[in-house]
HTML snippet that shows the backbone in 3Dmol.js (N, CA, C, O; Angstrom):
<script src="https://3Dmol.org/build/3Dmol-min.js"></script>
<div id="view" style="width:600px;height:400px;position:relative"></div>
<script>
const pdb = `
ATOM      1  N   UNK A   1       0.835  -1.184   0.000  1.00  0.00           N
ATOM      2  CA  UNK A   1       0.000   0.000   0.000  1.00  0.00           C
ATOM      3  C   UNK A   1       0.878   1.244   0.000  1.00  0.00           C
ATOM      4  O   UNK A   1       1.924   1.266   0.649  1.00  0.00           O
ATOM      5  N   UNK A   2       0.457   2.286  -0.728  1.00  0.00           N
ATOM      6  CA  UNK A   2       1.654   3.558  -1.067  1.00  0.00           C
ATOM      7  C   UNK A   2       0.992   4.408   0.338  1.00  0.00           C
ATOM      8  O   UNK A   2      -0.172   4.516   0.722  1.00  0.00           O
ATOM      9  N   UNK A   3       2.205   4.908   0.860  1.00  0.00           N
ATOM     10  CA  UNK A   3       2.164   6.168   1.814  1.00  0.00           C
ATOM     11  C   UNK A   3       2.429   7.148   1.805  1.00  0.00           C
ATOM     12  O   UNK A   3       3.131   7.690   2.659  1.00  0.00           O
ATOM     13  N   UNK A   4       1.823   7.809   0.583  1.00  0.00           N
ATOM     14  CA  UNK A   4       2.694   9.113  -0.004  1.00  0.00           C
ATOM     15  C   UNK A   4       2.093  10.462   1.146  1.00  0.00           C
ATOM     16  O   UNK A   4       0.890  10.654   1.325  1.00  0.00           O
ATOM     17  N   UNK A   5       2.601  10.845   1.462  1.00  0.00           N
ATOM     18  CA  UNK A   5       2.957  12.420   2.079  1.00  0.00           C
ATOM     19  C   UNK A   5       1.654  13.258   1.059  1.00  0.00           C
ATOM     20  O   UNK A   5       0.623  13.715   1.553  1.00  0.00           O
ATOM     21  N   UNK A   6       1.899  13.297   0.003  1.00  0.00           N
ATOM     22  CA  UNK A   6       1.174  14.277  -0.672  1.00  0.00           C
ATOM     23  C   UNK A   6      -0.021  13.307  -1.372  1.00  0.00           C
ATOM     24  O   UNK A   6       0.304  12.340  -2.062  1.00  0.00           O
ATOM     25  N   UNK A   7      -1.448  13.662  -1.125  1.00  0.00           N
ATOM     26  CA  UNK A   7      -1.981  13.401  -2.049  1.00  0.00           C
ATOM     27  C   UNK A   7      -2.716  14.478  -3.151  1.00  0.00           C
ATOM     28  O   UNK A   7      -2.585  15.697  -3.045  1.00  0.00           O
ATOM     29  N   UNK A   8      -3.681  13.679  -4.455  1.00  0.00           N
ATOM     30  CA  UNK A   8      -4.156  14.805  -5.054  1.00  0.00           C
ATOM     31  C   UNK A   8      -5.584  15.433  -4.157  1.00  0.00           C
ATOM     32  O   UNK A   8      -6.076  14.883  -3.171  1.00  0.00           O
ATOM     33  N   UNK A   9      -6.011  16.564  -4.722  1.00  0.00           N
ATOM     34  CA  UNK A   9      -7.278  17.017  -3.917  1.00  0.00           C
ATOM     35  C   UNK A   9      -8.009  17.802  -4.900  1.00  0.00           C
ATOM     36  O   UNK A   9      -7.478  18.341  -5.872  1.00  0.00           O
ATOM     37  N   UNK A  10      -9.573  17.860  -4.536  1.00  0.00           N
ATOM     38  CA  UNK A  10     -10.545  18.588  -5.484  1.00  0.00           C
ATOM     39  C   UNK A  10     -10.178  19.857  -5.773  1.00  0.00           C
ATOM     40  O   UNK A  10      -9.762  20.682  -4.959  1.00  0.00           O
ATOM     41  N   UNK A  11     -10.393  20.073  -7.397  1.00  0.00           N
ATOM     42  CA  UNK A  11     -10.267  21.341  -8.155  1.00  0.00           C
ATOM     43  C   UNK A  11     -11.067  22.534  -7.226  1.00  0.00           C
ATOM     44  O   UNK A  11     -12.274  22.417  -7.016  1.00  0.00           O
ATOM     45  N   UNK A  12     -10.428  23.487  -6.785  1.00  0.00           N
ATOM     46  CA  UNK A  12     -10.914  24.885  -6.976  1.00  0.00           C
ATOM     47  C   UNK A  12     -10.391  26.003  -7.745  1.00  0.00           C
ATOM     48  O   UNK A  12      -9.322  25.882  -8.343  1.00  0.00           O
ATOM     49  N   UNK A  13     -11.113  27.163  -7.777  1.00  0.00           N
ATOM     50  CA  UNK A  13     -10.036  28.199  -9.063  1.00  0.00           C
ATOM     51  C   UNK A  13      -8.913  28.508  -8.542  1.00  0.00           C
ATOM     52  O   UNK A  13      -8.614  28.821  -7.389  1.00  0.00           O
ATOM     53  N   UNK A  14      -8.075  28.355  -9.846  1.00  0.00           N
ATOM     54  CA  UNK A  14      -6.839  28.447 -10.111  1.00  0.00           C
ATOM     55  C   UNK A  14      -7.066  29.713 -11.229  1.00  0.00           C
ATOM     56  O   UNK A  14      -7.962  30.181 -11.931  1.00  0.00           O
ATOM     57  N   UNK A  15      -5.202  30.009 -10.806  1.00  0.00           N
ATOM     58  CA  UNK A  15      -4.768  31.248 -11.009  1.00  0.00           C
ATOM     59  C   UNK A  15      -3.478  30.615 -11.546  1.00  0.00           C
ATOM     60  O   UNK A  15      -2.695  29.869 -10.958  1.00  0.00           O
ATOM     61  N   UNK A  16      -3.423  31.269 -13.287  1.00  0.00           N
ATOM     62  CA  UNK A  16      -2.343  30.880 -13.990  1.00  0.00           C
ATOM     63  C   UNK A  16      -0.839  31.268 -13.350  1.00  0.00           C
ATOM     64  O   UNK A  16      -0.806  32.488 -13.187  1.00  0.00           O
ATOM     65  N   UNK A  17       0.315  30.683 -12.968  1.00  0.00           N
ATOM     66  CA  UNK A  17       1.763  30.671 -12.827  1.00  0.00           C
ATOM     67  C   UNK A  17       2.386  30.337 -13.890  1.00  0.00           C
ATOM     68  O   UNK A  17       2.088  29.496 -14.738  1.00  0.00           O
ATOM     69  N   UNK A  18       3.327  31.076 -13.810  1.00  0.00           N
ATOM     70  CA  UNK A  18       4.766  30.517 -14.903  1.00  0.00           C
ATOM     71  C   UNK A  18       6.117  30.224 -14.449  1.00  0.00           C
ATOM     72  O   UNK A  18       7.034  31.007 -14.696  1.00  0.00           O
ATOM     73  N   UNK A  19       6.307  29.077 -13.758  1.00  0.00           N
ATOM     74  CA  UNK A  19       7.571  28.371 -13.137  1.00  0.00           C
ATOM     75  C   UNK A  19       8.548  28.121 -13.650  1.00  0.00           C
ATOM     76  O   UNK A  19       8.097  28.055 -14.793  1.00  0.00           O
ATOM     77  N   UNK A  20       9.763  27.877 -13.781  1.00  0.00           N
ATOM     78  CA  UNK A  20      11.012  27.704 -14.135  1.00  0.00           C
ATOM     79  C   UNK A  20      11.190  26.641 -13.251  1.00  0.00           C
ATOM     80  O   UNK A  20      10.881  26.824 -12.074  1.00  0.00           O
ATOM     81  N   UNK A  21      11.701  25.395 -13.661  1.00  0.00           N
ATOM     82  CA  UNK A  21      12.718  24.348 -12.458  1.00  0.00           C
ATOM     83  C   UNK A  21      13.336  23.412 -13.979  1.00  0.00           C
ATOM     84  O   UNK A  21      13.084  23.237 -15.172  1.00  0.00           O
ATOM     85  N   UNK A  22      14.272  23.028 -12.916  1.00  0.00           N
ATOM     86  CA  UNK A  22      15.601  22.439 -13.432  1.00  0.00           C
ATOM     87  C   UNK A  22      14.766  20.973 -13.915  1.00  0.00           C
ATOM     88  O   UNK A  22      13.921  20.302 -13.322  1.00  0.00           O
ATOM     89  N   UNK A  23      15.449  20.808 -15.337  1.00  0.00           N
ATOM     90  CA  UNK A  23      14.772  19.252 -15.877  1.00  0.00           C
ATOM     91  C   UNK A  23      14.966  18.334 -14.838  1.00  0.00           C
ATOM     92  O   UNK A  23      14.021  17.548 -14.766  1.00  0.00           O
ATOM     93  N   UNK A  24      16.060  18.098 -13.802  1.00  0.00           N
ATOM     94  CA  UNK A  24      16.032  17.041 -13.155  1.00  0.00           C
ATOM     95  C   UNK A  24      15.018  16.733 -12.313  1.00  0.00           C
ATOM     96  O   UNK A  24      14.421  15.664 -12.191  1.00  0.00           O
ATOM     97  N   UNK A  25      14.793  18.329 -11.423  1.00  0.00           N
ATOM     98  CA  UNK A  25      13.882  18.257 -10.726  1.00  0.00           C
ATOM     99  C   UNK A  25      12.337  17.946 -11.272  1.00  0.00           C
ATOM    100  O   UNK A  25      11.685  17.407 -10.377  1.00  0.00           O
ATOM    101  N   UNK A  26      11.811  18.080 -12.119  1.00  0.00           N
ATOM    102  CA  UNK A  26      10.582  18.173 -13.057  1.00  0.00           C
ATOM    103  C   UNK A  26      10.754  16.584 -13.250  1.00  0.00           C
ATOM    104  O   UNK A  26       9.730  15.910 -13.363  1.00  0.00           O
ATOM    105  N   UNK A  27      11.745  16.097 -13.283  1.00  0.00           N
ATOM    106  CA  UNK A  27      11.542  14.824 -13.479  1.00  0.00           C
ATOM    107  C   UNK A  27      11.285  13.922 -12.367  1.00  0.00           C
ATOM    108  O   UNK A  27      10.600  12.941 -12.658  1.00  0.00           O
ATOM    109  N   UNK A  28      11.645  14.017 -11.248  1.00  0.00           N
ATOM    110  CA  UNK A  28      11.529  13.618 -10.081  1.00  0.00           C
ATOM    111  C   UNK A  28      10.163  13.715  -9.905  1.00  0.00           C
ATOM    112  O   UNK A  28       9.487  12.687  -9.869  1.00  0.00           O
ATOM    113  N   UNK A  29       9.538  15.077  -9.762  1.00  0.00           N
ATOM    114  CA  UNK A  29       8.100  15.707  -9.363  1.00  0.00           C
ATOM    115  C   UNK A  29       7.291  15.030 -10.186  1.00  0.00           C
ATOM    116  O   UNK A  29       6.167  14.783  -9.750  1.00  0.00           O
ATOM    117  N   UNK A  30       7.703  14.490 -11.784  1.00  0.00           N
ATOM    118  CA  UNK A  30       6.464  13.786 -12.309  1.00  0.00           C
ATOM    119  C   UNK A  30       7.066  11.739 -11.810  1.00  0.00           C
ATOM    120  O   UNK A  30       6.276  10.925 -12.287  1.00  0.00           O
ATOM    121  N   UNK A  31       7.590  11.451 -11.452  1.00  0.00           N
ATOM    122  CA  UNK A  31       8.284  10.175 -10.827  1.00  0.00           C
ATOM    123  C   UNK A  31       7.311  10.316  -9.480  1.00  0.00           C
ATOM    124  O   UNK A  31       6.549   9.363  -9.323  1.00  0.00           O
ATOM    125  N   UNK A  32       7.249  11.229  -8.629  1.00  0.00           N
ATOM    126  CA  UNK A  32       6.758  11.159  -7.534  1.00  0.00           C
ATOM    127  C   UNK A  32       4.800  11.502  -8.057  1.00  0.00           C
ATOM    128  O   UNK A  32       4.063  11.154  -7.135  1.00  0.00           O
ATOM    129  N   UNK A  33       4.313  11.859  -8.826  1.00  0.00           N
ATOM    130  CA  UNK A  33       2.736  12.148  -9.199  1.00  0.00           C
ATOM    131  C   UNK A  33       2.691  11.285  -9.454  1.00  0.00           C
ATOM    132  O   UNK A  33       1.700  10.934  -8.814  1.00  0.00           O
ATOM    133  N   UNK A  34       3.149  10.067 -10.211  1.00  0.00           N
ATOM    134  CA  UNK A  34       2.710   8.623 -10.657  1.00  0.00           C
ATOM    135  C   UNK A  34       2.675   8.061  -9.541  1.00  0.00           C
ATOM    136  O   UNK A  34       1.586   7.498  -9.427  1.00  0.00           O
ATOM    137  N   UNK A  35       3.350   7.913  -8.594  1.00  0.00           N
ATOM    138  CA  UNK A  35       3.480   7.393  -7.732  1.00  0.00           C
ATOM    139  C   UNK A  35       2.526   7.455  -6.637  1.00  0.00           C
ATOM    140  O   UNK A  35       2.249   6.533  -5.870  1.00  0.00           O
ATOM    141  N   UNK A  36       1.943   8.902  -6.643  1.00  0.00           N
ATOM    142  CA  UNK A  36       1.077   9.505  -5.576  1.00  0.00           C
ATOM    143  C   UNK A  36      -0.331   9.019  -5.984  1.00  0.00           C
ATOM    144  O   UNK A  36      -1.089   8.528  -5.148  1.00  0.00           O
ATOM    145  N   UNK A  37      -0.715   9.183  -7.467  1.00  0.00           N
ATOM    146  CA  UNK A  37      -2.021   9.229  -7.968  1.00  0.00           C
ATOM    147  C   UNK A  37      -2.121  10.677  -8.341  1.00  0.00           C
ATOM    148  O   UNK A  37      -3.202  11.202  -8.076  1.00  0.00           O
ATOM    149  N   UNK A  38      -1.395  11.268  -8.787  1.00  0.00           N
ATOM    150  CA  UNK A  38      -0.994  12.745  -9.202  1.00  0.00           C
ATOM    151  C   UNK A  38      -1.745  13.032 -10.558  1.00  0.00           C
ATOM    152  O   UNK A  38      -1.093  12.495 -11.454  1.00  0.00           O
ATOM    153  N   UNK A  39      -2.669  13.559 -10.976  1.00  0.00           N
ATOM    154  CA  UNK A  39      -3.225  13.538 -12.477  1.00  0.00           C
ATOM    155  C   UNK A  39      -2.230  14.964 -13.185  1.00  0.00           C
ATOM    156  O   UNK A  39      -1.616  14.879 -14.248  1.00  0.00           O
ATOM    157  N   UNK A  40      -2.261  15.837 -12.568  1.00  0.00           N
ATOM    158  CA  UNK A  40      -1.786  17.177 -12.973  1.00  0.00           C
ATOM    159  C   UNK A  40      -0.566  17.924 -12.140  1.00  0.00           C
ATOM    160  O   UNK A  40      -0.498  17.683 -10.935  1.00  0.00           O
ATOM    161  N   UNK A  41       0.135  18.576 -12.575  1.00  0.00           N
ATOM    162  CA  UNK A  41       1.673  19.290 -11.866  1.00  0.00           C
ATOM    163  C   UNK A  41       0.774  20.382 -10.718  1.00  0.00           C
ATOM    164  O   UNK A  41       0.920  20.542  -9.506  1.00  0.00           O
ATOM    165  N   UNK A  42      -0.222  21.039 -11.744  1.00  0.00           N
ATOM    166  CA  UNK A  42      -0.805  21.277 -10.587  1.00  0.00           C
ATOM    167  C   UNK A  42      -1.128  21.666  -9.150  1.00  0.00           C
ATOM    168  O   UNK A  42      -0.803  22.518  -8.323  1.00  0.00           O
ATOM    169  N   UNK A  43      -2.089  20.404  -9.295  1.00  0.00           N
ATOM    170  CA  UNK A  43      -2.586  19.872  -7.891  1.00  0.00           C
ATOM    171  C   UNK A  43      -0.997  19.526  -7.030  1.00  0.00           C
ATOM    172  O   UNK A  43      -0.458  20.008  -6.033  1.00  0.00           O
ATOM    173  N   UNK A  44      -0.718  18.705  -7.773  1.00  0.00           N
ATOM    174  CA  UNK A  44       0.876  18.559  -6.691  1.00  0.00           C
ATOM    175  C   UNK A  44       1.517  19.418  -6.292  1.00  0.00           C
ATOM    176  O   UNK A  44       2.229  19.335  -5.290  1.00  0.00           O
ATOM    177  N   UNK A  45       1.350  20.681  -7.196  1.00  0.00           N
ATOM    178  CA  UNK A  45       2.378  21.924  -6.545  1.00  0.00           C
ATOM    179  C   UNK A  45       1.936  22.339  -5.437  1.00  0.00           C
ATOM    180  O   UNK A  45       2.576  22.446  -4.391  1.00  0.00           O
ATOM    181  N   UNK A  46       0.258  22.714  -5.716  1.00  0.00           N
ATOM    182  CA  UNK A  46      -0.791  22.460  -4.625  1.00  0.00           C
ATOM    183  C   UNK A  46      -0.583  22.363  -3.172  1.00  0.00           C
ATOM    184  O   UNK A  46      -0.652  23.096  -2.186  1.00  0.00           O
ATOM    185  N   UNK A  47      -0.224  20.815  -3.540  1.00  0.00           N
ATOM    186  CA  UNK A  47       0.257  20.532  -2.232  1.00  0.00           C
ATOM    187  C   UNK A  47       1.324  19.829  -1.395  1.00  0.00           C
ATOM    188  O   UNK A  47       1.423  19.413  -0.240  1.00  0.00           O
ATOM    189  N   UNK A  48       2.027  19.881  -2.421  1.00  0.00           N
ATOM    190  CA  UNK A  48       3.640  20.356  -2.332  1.00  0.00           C
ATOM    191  C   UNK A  48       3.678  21.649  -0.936  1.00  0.00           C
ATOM    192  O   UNK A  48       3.990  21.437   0.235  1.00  0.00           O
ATOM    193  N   UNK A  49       3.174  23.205  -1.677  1.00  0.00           N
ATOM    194  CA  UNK A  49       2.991  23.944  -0.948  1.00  0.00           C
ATOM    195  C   UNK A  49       2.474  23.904   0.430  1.00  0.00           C
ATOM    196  O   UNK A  49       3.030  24.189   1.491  1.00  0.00           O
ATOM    197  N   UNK A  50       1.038  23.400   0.123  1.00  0.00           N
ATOM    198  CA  UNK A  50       0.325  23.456   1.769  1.00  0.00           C
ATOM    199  C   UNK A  50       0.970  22.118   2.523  1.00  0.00           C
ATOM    200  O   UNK A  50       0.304  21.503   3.356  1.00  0.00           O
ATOM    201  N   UNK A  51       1.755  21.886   2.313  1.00  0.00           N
ATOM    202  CA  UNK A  51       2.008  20.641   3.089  1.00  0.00           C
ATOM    203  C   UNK A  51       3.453  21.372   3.806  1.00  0.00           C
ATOM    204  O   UNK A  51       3.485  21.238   5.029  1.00  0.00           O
ATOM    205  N   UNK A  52       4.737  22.183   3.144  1.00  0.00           N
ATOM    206  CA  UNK A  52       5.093  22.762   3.334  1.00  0.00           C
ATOM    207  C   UNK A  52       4.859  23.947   4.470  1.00  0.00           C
ATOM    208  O   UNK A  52       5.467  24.028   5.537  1.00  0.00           O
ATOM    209  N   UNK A  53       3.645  25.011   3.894  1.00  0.00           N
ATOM    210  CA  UNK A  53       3.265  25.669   4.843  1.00  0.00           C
ATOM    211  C   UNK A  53       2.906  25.117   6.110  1.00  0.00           C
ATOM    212  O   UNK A  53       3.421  25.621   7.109  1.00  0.00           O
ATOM    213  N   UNK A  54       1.967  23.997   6.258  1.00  0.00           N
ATOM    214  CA  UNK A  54       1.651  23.548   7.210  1.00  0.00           C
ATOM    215  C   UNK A  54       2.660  22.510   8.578  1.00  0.00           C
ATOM    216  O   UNK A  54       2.301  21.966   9.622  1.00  0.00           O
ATOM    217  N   UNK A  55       3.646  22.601   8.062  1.00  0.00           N
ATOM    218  CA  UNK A  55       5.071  21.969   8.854  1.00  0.00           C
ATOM    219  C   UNK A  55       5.989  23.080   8.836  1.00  0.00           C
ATOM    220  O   UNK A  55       6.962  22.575   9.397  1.00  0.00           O
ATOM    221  N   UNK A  56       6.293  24.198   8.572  1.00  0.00           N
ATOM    222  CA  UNK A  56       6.788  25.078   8.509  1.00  0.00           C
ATOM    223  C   UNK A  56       6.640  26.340  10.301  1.00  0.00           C
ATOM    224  O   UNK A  56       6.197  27.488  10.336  1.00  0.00           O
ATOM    225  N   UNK A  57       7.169  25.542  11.425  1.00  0.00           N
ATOM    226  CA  UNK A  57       6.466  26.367  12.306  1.00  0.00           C
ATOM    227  C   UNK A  57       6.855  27.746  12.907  1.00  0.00           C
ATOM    228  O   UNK A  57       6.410  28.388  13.858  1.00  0.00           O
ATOM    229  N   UNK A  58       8.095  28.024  11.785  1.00  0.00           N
ATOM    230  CA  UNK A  58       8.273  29.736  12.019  1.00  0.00           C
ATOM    231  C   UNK A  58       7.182  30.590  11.049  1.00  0.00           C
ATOM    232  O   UNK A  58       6.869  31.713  11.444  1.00  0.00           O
ATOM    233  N   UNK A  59       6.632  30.115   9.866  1.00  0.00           N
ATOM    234  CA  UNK A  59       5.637  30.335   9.049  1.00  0.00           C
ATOM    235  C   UNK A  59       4.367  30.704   9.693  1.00  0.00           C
ATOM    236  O   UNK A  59       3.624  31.678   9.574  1.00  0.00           O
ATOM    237  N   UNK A  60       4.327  29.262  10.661  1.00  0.00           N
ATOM    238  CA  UNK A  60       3.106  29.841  11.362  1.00  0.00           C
ATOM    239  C   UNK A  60       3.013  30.410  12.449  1.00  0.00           C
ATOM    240  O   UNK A  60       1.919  30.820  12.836  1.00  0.00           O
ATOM    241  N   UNK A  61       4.059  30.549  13.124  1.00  0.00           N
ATOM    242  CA  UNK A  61       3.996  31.429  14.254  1.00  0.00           C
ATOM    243  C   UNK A  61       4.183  33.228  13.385  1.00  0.00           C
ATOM    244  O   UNK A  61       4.307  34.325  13.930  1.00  0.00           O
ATOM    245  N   UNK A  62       4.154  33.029  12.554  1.00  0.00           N
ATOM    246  CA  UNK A  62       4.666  34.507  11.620  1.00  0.00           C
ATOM    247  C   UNK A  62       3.260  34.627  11.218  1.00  0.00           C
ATOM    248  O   UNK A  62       2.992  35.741  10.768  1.00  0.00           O
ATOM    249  N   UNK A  63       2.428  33.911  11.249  1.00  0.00           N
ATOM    250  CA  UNK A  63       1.047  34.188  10.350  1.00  0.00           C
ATOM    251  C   UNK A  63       0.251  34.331  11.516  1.00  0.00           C
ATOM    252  O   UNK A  63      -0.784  34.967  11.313  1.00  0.00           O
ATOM    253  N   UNK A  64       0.416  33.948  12.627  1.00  0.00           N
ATOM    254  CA  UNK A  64      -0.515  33.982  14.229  1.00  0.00           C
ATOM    255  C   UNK A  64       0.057  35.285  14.576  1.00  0.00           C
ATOM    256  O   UNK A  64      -0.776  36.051  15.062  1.00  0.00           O
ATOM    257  N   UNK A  65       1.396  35.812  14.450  1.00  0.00           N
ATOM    258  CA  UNK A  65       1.675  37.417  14.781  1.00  0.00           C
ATOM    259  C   UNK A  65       0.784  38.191  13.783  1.00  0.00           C
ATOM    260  O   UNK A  65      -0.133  38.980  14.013  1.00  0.00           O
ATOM    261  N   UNK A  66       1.227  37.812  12.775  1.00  0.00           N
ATOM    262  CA  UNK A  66       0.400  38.620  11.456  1.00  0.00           C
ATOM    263  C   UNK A  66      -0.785  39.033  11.901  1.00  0.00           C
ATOM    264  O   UNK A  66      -1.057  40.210  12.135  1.00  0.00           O
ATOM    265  N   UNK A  67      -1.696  37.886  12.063  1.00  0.00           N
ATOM    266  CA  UNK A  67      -3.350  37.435  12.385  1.00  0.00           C
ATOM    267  C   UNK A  67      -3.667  38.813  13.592  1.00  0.00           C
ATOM    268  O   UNK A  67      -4.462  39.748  13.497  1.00  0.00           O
ATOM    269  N   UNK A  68      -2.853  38.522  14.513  1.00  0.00           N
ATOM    270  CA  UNK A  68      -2.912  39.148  15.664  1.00  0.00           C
ATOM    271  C   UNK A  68      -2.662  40.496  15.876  1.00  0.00           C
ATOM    272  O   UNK A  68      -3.085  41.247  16.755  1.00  0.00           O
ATOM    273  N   UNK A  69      -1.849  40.710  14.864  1.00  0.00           N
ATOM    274  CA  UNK A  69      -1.619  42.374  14.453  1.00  0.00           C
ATOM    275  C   UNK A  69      -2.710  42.973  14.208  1.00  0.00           C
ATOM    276  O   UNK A  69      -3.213  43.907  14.833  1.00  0.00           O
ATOM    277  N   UNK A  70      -3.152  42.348  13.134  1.00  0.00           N
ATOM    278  CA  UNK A  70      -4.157  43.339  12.224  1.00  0.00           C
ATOM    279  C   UNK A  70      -5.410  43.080  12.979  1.00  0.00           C
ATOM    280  O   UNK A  70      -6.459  43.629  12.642  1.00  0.00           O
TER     281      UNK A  70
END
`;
const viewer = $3Dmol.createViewer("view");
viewer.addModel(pdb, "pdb");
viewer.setStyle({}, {cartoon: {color: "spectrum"}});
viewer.zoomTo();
viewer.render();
</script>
């Protein structure tokens, strides 16, 4: 049974990007979407990101000051 870290998740609107990464890496990232059940670069960047943000805990102690500021 696969235990991937990232899975895919339901479409909401998206907002066009234009990324640059190194062929190796692009190759890895689509090695790891097959692997995940990945349909689109996407969704994986997706959550690539929030998975990131969400383990990131100077991020979120920076977004609870933020929060708390305003």
């Amino acid at each position: 049974m696969k235990q991937a870290i990232l899975k895919p998740s339901i479409k909401s609107e998206l907002v066009n990007v234009k990324i640059k990464l190194p062929s190796d890496r692009l190759s890895l990232m689509k090695q790891y979407m097959q692997y995940a059940g990945f349909e689109d670069v996407d969704d994986f960047l997706l959550q690539a990101a929030n998975h990131v943000m969400q383990l990131d805990k100077a991020f979120i102690k920076y977004c609870n000051q933020t929060t708390q500021d305003n």
